[in-house]
FIFI-69718 format. One line per 4 residues: for each residue x, y, z of C-alpha. Coordinates in steps of 0.001 Angstrom, whole numbers, plus 500000, padded with zeros to 6 digits. Example, Ala and Ser with C-alpha at 12.3 -4.5 7.8 and 13.67 -1.06 7.14 Angstrom:
BEGIN
512300:495500:507800; 513670:498940:507140;
% end
This chain:
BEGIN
151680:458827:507759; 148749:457035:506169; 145373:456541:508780; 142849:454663:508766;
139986:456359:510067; 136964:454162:511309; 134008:455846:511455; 134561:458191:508784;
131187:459311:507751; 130376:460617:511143; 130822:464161:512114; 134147:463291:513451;
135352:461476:510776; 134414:464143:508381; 136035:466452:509424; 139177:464220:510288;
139488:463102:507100; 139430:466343:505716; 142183:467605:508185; 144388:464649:507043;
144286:465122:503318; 145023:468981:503894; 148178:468210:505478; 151667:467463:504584;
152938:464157:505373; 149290:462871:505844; 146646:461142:504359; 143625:459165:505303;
142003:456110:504076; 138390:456457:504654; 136653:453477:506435; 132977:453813:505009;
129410:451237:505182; 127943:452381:502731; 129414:452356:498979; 127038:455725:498381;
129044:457808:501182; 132272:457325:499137; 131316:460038:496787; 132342:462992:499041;
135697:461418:500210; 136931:461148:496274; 136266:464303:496136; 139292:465083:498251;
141330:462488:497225; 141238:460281:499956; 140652:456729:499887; 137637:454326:500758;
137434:450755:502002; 133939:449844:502145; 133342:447691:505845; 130567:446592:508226;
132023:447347:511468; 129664:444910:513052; 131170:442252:510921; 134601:440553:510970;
138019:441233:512265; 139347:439905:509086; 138472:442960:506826; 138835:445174:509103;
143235:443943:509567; 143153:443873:505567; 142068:447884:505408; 144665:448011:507762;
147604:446331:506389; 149353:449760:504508; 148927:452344:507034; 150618:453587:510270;
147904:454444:512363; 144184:453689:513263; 141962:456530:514309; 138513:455003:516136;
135760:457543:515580; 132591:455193:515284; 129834:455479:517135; 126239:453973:517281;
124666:457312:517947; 122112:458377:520207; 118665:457373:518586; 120162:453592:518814;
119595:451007:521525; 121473:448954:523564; 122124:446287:521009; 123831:448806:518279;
125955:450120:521235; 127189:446805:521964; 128116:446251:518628; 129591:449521:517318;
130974:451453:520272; 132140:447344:522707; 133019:445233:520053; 133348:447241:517432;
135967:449249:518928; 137541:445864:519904; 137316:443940:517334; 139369:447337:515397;
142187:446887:518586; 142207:443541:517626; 143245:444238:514291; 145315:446514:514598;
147332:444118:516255; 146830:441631:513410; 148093:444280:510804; 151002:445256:512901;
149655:448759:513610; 151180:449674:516846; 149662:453869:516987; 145850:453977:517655;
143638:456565:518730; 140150:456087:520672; 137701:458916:520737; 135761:457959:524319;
133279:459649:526338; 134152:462453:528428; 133654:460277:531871; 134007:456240:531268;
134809:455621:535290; 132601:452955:536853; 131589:455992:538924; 130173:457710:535490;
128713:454558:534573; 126356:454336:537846; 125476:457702:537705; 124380:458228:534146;
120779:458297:533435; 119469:454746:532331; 119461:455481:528550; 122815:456245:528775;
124627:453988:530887; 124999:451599:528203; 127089:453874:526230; 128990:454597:529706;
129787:450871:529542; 130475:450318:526366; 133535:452990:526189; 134390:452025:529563;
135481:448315:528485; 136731:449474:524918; 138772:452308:526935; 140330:449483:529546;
140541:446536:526242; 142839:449456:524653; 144731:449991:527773; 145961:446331:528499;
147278:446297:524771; 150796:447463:524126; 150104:449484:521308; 150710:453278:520936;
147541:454630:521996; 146067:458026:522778; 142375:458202:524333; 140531:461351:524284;
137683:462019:526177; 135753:465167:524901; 132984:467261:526542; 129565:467396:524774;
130074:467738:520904; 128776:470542:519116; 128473:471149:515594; 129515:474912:515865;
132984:476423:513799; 136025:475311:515612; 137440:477298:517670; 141054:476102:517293;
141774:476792:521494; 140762:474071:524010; 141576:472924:527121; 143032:469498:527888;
144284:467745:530964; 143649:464536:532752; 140615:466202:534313; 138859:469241:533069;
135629:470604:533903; 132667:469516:531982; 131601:471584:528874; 131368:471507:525466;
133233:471542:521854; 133114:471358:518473; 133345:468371:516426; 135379:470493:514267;
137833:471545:517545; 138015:466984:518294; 139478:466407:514939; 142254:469083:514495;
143106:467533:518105; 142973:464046:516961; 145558:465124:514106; 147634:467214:516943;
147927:463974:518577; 149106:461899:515653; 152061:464498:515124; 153432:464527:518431;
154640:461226:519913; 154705:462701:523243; 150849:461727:523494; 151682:458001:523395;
150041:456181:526454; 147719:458825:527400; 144414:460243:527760; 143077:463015:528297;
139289:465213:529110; 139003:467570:526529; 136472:470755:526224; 136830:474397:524455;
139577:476493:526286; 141831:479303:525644; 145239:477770:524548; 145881:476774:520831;
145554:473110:520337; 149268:472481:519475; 150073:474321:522505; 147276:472187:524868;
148615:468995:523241; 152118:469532:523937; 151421:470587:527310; 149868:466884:528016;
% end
């Protein structure tokens, strides 16, 4: 299974990428801005397509053409404003739907927020509701499409060691992971069909992730 990972030089992504070239039957193609971050993904063997996100769809369908499955790890990060989330975490994560559709790319997978409910959205703090919003709309844009999607919605992201145990359900309470922990989930997901056409909170538990993502 070939991905195309969007977002790949994020912390996500990294790691992701990483994941996929160390397994059999996978491999990733790295979607990159910058032609300087490619250096790292060579490395591994994995390959770049150099992309604005902000850009158009066009480009984005092209990178897409020759793989089976689009993994949407982007995000405008928090020392942004509200115009970069608009344009990276709303339309960027549409415009990628979008062509995924165009390329004929039916399995996609959404990293979210933990909470995108219009209930989270009114209750965040004001710097934050935009990013609420933003995954909200991508979250119901994917939805409505009939492509193969998964959404995960982790807890607050840490950069510790992965654990390898989580817990994941339709609710959880909130809490943390790993970066580290979200991408050998994201690659859990892509192996098991069973995790077509759902979604799911996610935080650090006690049950190995192939066993949590089964149990879905």
């Amino acid at each position: 299974m070939n991905v195309l990972v969007v977002g790949a030089n994020g912390q996500i992504g990294k790691h992701l990428v990483s994941f996929l070239q160390n397994k059999d039957g996978l491999k990733a193609k790295a979607m990159i801005r910058k032609p300087e971050q490619s250096a790292d993904f060579e490395k591994i063997g994995a390959e770049t397509v150099l992309i604005d996100l902000e850009g158009e769809i066009e480009p984005i369908a092209k990178a897409a053409k020759d793989v089976d499955a689009i993994v949407f790890t982007a995000g405008s990060g928090p020392h942004t404003g509200k115009d970069k989330t608009i344009m990276v975490d709303l339309d960027g994560a549409v415009k990628t739907i979008e062509a995924a559709k165009m390329a004929g790319v039916k399995r996609f997978v959404m990293i979210s927020s933990f909470d995108t409910s219009r209930e989270a959205i009114q209750s965040a703090s004001a710097s934050f509701a935009p990013y609420v919003a933003a995954k909200h709309y991508a979250d119901d844009w994917l939805r409505r499409t009939e492509l193969d999607y998964t959404i995960i919605h982790p807890g607050g992201l840490t950069n510790e060691k992965g654990t390898g145990h989580v817990k994941a359900a339709e609710e959880v309470e909130r809490g943390q992971i790993p970066r580290e922990d979200v991408a050998s989930v994201i690659v859990a997901c892509l192996e098991n069909e069973k995790t077509i056409g759902k979604e799911f909170q996610l935080v650090s538990g006690t049950t190995p992730i192939k066993e949590a993502i089964a149990a879905l």
